[in-house]
PQR file with spaces between the fields and no chain letter, atoms N, CA, C, O and H, PARSE charges and radii, in Angstrom:
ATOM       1  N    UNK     1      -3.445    6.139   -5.120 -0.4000 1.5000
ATOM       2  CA   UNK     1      -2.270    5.424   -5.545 -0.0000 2.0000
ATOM       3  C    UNK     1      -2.602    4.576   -6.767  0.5500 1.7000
ATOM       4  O    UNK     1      -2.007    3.501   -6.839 -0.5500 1.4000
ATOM       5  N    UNK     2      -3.572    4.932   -7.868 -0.4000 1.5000
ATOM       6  CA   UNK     2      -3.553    4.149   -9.163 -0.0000 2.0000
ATOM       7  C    UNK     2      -2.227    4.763   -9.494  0.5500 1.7000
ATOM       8  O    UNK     2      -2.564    5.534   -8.595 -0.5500 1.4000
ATOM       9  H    UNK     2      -4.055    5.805   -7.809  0.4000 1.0000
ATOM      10  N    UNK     3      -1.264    5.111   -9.821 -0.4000 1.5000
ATOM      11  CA   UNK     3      -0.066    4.583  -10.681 -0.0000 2.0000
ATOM      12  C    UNK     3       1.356    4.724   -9.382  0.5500 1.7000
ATOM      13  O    UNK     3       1.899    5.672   -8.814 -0.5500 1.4000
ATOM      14  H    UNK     3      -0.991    4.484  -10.552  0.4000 1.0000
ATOM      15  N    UNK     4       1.525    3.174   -9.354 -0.4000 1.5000
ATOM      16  CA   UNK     4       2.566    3.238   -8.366 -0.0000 2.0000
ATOM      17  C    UNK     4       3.852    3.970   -8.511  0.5500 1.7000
ATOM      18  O    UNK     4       4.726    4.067   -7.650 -0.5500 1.4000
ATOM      19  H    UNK     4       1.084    2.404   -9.816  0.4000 1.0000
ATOM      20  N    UNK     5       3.857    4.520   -9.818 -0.4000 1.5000
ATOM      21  CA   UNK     5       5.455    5.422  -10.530 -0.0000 2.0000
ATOM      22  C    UNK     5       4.934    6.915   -9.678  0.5500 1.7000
ATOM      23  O    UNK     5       5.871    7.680   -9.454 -0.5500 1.4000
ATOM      24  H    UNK     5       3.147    4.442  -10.517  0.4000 1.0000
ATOM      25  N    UNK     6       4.037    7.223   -9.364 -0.4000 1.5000
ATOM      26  CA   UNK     6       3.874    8.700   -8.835 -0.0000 2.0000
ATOM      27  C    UNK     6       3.749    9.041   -7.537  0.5500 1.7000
ATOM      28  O    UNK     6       3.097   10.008   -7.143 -0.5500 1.4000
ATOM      29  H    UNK     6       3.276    6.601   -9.546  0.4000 1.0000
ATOM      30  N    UNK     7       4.633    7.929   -6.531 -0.4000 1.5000
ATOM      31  CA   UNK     7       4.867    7.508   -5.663 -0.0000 2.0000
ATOM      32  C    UNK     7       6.723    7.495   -5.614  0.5500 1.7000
ATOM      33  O    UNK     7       7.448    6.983   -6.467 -0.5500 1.4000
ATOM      34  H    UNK     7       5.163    7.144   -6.851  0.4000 1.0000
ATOM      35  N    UNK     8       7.253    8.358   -4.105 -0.4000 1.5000
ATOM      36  CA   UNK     8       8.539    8.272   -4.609 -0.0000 2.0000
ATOM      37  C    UNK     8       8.779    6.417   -3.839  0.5500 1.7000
ATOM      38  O    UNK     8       8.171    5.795   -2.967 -0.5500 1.4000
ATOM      39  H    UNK     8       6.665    8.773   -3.412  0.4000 1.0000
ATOM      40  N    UNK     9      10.344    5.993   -5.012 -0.4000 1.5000
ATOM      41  CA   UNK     9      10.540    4.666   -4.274 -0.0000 2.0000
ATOM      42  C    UNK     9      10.727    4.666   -2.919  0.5500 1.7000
ATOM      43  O    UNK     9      10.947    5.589   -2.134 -0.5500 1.4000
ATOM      44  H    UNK     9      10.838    6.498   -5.720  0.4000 1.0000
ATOM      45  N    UNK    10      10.523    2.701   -2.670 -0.4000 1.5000
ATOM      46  CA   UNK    10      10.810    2.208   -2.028 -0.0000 2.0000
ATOM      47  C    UNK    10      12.117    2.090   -1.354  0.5500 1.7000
ATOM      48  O    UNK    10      11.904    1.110   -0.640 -0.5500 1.4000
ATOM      49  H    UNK    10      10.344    1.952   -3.308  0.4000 1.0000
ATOM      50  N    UNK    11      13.060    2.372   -1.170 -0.4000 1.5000
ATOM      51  CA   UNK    11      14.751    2.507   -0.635 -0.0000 2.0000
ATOM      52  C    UNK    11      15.027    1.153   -0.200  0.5500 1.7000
ATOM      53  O    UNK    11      14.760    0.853    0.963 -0.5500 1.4000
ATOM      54  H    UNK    11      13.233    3.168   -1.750  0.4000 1.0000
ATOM      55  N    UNK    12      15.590    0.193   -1.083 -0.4000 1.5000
ATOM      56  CA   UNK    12      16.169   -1.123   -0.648 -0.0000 2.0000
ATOM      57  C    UNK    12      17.496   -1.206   -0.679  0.5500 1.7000
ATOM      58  O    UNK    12      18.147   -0.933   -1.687 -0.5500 1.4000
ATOM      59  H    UNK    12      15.807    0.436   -2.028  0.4000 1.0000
ATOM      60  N    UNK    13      18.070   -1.636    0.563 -0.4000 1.5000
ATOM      61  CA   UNK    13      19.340   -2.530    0.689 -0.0000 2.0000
ATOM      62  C    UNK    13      19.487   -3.906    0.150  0.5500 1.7000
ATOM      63  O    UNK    13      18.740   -4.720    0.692 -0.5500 1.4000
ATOM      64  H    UNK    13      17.542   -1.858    1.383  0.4000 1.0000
ATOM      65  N    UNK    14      20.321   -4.405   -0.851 -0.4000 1.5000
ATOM      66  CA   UNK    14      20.336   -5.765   -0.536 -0.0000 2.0000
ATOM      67  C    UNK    14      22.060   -6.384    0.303  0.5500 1.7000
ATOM      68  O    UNK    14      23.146   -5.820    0.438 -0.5500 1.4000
ATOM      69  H    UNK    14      20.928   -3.744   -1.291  0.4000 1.0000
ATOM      70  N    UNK    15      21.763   -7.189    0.536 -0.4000 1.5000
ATOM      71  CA   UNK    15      22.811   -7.720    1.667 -0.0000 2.0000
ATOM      72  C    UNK    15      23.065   -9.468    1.823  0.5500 1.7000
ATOM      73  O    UNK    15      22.580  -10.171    2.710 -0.5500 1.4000
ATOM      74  H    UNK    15      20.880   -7.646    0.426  0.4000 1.0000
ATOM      75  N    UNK    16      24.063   -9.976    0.570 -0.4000 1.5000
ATOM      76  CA   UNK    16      23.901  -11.099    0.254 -0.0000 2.0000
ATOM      77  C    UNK    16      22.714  -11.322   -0.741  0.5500 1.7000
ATOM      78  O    UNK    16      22.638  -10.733   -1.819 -0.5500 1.4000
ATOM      79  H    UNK    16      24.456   -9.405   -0.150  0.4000 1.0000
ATOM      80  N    UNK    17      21.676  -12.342   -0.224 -0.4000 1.5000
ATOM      81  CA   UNK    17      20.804  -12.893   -0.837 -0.0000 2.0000
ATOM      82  C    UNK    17      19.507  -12.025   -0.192  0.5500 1.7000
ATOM      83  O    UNK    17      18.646  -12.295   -1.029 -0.5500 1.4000
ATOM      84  H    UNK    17      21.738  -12.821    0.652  0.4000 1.0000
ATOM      85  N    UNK    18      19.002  -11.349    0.566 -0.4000 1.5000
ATOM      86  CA   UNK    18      18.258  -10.710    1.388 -0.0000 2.0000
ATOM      87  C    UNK    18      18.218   -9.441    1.252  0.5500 1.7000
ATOM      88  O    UNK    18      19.223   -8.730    1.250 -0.5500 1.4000
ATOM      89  H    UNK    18      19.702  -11.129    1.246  0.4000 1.0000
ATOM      90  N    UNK    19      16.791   -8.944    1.098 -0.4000 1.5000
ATOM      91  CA   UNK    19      16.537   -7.210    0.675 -0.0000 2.0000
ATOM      92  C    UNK    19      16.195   -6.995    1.772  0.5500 1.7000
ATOM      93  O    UNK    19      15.853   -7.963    2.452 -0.5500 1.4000
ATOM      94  H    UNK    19      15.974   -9.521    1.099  0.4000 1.0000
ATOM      95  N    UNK    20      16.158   -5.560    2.389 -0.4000 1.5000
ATOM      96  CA   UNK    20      15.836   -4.783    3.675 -0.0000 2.0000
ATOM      97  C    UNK    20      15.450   -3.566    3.055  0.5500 1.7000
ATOM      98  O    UNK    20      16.126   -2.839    2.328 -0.5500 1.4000
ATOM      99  H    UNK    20      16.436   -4.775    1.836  0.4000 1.0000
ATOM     100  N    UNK    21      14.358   -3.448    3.409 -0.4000 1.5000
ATOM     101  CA   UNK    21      13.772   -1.876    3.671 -0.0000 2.0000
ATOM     102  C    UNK    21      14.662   -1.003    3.940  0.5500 1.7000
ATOM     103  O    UNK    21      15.535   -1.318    4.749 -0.5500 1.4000
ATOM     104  H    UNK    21      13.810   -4.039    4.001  0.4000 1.0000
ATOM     105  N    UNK    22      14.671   -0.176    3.563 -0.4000 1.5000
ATOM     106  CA   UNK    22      15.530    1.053    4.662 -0.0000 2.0000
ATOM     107  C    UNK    22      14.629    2.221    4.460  0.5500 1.7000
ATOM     108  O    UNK    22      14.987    2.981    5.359 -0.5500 1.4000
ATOM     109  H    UNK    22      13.961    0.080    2.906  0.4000 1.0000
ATOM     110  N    UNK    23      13.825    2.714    3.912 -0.4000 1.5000
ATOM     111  CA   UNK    23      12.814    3.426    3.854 -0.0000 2.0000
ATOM     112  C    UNK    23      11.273    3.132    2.957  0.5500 1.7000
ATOM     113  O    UNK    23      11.090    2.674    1.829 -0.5500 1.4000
ATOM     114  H    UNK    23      13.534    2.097    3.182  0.4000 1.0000
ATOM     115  N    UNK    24      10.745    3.397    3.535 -0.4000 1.5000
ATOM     116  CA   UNK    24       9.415    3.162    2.587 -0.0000 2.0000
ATOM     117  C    UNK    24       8.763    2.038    2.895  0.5500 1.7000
ATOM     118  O    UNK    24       8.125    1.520    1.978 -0.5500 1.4000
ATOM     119  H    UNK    24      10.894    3.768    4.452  0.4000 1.0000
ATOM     120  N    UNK    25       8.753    1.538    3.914 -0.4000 1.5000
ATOM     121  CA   UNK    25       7.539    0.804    5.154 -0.0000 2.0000
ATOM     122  C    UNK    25       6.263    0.754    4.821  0.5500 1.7000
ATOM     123  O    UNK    25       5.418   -0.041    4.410 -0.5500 1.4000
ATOM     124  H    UNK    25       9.271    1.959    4.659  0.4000 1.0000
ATOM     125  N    UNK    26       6.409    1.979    5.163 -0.4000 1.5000
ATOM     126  CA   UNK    26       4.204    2.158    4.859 -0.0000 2.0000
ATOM     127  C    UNK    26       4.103    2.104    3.606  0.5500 1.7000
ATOM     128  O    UNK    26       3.408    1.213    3.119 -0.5500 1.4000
ATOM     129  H    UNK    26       7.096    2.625    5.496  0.4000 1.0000
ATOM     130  N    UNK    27       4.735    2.991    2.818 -0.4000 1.5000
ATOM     131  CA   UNK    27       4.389    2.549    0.863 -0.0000 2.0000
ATOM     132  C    UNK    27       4.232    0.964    0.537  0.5500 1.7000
ATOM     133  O    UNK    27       3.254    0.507   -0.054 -0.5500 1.4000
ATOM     134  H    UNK    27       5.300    3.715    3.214  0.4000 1.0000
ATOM     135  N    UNK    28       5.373    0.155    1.022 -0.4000 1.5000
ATOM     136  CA   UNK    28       5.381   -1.297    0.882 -0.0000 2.0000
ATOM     137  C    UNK    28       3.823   -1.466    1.597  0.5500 1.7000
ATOM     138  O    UNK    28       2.955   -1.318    0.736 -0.5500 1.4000
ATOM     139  H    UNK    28       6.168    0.527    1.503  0.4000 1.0000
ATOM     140  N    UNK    29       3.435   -1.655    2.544 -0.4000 1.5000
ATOM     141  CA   UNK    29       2.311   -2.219    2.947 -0.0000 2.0000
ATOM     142  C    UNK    29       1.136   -1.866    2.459  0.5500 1.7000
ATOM     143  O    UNK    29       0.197   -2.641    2.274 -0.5500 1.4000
ATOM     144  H    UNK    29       4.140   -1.775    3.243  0.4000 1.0000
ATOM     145  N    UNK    30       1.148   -0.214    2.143 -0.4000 1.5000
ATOM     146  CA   UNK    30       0.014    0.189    1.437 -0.0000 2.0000
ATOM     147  C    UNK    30      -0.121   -1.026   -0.263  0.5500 1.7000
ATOM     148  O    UNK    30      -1.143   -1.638   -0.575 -0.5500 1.4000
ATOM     149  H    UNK    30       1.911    0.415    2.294  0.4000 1.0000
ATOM     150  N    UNK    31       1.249   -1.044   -1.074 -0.4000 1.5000
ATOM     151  CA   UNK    31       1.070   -0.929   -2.074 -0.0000 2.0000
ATOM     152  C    UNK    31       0.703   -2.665   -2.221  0.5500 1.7000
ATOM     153  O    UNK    31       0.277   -3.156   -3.266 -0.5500 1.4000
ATOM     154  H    UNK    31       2.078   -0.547   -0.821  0.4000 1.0000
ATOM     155  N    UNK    32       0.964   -3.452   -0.954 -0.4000 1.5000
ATOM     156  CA   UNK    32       0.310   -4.918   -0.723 -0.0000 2.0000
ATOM     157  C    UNK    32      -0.962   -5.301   -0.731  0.5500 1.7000
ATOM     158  O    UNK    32      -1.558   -6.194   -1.334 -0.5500 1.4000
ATOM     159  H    UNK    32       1.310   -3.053   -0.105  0.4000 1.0000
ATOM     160  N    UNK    33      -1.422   -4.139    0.358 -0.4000 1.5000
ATOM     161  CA   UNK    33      -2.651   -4.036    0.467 -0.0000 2.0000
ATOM     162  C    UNK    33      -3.845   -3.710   -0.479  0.5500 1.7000
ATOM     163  O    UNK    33      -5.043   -3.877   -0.251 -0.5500 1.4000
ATOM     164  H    UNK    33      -0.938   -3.414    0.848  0.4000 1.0000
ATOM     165  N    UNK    34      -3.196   -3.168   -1.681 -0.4000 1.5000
ATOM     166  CA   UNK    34      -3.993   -2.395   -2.556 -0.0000 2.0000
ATOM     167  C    UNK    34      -3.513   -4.035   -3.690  0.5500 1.7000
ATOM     168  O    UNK    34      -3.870   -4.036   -4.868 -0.5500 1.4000
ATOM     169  H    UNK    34      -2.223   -3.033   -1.866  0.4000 1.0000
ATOM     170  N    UNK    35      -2.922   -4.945   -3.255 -0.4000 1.5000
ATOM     171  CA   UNK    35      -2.708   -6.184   -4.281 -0.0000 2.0000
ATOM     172  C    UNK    35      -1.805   -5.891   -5.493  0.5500 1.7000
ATOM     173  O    UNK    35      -1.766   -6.582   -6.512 -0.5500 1.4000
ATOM     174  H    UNK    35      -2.632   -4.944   -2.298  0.4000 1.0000
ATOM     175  N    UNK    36      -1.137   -4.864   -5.274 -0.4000 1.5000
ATOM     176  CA   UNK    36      -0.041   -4.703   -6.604 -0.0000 2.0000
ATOM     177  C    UNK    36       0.854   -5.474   -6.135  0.5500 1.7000
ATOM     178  O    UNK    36       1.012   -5.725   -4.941 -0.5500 1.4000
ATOM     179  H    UNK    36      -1.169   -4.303   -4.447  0.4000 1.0000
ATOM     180  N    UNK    37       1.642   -5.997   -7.258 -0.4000 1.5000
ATOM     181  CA   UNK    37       2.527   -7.427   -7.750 -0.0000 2.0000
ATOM     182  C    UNK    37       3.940   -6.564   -7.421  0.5500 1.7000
ATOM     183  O    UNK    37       4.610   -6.890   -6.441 -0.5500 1.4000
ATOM     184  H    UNK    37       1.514   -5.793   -8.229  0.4000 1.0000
ATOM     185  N    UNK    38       4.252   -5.731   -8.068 -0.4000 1.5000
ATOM     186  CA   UNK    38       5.073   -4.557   -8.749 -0.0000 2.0000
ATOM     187  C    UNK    38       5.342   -3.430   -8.379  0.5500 1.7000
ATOM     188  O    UNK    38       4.622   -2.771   -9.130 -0.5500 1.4000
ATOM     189  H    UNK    38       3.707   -5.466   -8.864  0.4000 1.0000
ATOM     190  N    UNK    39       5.849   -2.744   -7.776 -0.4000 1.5000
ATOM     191  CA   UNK    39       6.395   -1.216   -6.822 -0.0000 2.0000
ATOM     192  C    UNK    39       7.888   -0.449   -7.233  0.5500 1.7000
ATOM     193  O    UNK    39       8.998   -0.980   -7.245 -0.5500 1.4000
ATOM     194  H    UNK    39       6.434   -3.279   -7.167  0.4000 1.0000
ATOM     195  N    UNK    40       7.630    0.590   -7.474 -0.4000 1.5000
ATOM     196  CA   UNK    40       8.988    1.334   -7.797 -0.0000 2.0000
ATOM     197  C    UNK    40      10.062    0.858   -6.405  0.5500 1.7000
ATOM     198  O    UNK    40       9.668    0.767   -5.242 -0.5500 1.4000
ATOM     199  H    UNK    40       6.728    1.021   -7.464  0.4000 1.0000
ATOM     200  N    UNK    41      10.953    0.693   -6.705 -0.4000 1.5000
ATOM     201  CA   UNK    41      11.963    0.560   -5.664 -0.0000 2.0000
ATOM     202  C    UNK    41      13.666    1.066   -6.579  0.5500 1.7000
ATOM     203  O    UNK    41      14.228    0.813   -7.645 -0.5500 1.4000
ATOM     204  H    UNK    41      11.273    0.766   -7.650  0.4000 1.0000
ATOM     205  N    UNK    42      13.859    1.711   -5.611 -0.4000 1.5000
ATOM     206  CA   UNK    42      15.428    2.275   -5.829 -0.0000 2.0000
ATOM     207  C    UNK    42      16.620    1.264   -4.527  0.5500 1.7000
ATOM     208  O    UNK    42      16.279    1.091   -3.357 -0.5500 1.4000
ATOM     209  H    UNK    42      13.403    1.917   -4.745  0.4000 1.0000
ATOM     210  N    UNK    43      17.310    0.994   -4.829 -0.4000 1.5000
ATOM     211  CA   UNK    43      18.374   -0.017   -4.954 -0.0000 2.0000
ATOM     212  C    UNK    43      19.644    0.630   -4.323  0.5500 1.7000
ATOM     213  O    UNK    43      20.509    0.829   -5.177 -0.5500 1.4000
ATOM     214  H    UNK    43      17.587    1.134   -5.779  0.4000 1.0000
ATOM     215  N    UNK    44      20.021    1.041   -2.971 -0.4000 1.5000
ATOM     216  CA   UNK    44      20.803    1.656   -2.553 -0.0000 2.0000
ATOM     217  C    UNK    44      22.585    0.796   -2.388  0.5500 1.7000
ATOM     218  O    UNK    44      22.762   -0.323   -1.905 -0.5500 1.4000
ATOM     219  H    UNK    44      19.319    0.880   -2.277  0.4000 1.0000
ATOM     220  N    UNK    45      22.979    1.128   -2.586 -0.4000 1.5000
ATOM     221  CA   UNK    45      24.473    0.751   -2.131 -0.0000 2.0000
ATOM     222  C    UNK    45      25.467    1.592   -1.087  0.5500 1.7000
ATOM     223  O    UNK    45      25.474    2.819   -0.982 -0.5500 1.4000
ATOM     224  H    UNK    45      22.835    2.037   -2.978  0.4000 1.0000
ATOM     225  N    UNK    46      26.029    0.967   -0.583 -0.4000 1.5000
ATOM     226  CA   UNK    46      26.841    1.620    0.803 -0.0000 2.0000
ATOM     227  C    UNK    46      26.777    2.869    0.632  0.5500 1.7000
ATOM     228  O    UNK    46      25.959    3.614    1.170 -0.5500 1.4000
ATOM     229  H    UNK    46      26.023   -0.030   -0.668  0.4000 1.0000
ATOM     230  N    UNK    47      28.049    3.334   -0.496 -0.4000 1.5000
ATOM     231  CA   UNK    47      28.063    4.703   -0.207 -0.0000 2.0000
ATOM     232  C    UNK    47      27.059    5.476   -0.445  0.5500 1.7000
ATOM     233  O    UNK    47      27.394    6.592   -0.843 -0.5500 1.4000
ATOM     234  H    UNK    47      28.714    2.729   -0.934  0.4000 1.0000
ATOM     235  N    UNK    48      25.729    5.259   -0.329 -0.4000 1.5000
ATOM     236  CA   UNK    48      24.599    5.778   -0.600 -0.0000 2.0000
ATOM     237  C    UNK    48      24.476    5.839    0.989  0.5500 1.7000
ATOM     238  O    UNK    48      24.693    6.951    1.470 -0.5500 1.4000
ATOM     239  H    UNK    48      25.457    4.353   -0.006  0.4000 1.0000
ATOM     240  N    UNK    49      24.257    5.128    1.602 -0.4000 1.5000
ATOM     241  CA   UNK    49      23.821    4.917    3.258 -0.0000 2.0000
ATOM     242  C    UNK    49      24.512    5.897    3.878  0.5500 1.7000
ATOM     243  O    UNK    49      23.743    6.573    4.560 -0.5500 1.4000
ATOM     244  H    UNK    49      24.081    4.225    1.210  0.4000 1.0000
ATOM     245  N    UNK    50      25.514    6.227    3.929 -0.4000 1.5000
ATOM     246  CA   UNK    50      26.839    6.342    5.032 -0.0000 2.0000
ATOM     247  C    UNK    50      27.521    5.734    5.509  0.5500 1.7000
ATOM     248  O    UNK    50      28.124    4.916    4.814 -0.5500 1.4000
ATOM     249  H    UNK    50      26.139    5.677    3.375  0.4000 1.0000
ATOM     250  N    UNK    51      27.799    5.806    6.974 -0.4000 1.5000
ATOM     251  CA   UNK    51      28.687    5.006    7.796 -0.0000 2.0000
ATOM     252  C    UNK    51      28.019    3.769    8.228  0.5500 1.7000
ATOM     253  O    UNK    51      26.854    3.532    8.546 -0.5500 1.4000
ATOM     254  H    UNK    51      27.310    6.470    7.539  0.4000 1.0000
ATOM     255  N    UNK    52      28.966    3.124    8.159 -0.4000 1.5000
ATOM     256  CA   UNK    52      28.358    1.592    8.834 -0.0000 2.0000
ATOM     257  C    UNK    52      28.985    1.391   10.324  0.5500 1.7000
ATOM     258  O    UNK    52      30.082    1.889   10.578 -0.5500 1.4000
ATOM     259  H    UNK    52      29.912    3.317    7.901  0.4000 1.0000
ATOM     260  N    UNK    53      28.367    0.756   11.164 -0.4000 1.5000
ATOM     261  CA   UNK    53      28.773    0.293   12.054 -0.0000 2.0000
ATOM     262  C    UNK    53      29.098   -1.231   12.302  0.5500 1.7000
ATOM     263  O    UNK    53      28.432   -2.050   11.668 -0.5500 1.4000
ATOM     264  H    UNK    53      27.476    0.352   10.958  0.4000 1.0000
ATOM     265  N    UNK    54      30.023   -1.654   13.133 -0.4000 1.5000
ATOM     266  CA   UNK    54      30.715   -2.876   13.520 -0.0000 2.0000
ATOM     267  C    UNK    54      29.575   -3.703   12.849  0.5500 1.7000
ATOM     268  O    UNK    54      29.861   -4.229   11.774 -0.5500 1.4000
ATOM     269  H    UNK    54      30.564   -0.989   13.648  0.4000 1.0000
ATOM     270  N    UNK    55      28.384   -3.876   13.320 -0.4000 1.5000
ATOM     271  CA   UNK    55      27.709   -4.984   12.898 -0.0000 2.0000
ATOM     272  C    UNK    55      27.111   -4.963   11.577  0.5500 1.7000
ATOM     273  O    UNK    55      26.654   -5.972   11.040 -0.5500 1.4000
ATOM     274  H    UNK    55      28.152   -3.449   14.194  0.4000 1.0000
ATOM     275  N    UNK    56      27.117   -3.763   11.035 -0.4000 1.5000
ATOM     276  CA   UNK    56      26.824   -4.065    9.437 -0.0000 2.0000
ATOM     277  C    UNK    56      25.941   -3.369    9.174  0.5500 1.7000
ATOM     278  O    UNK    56      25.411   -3.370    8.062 -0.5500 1.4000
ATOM     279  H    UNK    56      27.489   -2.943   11.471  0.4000 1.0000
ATOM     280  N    UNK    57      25.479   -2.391   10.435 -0.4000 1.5000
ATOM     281  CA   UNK    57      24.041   -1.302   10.199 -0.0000 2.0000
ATOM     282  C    UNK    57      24.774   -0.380   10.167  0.5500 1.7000
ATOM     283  O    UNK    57      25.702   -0.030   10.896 -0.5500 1.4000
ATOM     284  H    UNK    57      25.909   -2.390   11.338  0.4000 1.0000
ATOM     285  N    UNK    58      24.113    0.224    8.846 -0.4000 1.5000
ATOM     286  CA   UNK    58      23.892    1.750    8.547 -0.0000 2.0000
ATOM     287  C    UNK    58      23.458    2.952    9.322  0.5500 1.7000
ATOM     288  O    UNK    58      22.481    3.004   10.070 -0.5500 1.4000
ATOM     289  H    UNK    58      23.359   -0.060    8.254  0.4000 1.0000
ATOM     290  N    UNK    59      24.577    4.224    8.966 -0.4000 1.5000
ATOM     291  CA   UNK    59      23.621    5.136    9.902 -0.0000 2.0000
ATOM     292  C    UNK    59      23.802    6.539    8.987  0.5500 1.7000
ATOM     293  O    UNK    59      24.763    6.932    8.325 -0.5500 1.4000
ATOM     294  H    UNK    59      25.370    4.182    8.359  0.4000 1.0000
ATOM     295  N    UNK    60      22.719    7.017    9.184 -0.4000 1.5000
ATOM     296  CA   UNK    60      21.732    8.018    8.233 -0.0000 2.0000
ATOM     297  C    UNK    60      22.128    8.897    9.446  0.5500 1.7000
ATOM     298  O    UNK    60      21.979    8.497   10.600 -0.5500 1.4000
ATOM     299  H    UNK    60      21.939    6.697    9.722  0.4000 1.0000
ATOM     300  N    UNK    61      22.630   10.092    9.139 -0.4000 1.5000
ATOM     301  CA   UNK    61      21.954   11.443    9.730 -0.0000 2.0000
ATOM     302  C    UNK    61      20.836   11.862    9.106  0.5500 1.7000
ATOM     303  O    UNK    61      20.302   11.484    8.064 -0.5500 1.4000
ATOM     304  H    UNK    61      22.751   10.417    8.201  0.4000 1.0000
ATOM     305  N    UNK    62      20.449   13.013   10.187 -0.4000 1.5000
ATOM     306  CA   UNK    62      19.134   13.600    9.871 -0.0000 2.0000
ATOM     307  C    UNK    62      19.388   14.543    8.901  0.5500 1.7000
ATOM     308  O    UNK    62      18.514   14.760    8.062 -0.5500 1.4000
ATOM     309  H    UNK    62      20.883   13.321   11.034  0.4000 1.0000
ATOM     310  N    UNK    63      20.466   15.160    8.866 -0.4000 1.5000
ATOM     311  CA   UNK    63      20.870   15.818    7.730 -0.0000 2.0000
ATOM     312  C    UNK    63      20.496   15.449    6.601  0.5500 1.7000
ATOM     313  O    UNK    63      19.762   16.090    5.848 -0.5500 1.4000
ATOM     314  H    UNK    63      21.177   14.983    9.547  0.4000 1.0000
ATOM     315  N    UNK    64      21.168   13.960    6.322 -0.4000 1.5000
ATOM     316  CA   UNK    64      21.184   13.223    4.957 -0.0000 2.0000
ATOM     317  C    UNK    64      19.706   12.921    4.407  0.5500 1.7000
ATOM     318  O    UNK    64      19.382   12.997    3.222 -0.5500 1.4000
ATOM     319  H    UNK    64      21.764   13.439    6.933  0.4000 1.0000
ATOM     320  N    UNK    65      18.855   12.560    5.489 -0.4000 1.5000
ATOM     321  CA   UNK    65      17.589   12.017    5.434 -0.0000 2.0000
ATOM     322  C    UNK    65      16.983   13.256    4.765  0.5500 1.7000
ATOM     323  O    UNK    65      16.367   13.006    3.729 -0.5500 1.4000
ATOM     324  H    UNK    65      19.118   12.498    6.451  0.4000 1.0000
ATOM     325  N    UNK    66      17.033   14.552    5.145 -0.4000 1.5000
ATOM     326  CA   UNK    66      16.018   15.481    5.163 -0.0000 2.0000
ATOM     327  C    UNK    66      17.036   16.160    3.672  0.5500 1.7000
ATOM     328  O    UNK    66      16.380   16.700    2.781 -0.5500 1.4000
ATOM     329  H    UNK    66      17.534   14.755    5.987  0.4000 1.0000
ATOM     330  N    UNK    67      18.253   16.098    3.546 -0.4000 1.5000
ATOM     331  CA   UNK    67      18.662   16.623    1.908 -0.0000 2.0000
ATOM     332  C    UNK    67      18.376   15.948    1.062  0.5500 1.7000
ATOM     333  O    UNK    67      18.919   16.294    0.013 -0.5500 1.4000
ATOM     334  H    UNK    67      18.786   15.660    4.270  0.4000 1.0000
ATOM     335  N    UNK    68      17.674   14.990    0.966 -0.4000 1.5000
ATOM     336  CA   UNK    68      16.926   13.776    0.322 -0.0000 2.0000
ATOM     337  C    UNK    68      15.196   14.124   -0.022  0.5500 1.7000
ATOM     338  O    UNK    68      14.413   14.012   -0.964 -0.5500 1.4000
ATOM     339  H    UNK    68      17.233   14.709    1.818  0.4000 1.0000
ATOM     340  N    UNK    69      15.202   14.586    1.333 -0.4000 1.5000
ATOM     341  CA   UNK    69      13.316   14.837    1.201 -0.0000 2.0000
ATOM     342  C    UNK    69      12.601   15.904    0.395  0.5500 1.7000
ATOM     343  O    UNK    69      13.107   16.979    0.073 -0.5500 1.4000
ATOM     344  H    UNK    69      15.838   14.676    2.099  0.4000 1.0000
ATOM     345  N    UNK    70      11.387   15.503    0.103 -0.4000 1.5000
ATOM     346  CA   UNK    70      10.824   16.902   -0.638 -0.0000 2.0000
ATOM     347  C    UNK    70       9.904   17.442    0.743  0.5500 1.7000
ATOM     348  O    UNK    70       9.306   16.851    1.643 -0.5500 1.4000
ATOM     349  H    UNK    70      10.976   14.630    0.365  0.4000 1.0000
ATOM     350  N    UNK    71      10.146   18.964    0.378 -0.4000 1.5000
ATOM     351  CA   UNK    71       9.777   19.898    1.879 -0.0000 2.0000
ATOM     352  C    UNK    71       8.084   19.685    0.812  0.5500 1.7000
ATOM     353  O    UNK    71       8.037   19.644   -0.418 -0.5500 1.4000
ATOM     354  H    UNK    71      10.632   19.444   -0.353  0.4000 1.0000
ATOM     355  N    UNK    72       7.251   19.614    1.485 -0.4000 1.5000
ATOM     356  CA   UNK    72       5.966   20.399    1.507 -0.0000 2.0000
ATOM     357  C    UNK    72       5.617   21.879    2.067  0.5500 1.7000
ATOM     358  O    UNK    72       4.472   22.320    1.974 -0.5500 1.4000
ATOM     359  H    UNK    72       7.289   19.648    2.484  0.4000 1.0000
């Protein structure tokens, strides 16, 4: 992981004043751990997510998740 751009992003929600993960967990911790300041992150908005539910969480099919992914 020397160049954090060759790494796909981070997937952030923001919500008010407060960012949330929504994918890319382990990249975030790896890219802490390794002491970088700085991480690609992509910036999602609703209709990016899907459906929301009553309380304000998002829900991803597996569909959506995996037409998103790169197959190996």
């Amino acid at each position: 992981m020397n160049d954090p751009n060759s790494v796909d992003p981070i997937l952030v929600r923001v919500n008010k004043e407060t960012a949330y993960i929504v994918d890319g967990h382990h990249r975030y911790n790896a890219f802490l751990k390794l002491g970088y300041e700085r991480v690609p992150i992509k910036y999602l908005h609703s209709y990016d997510l899907g459906k929301m539910t009553p309380d304000g969480t998002f829900i991803r099919t597996l569909e959506d998740i995996l037409a998103g992914a790169k197959l190996c």
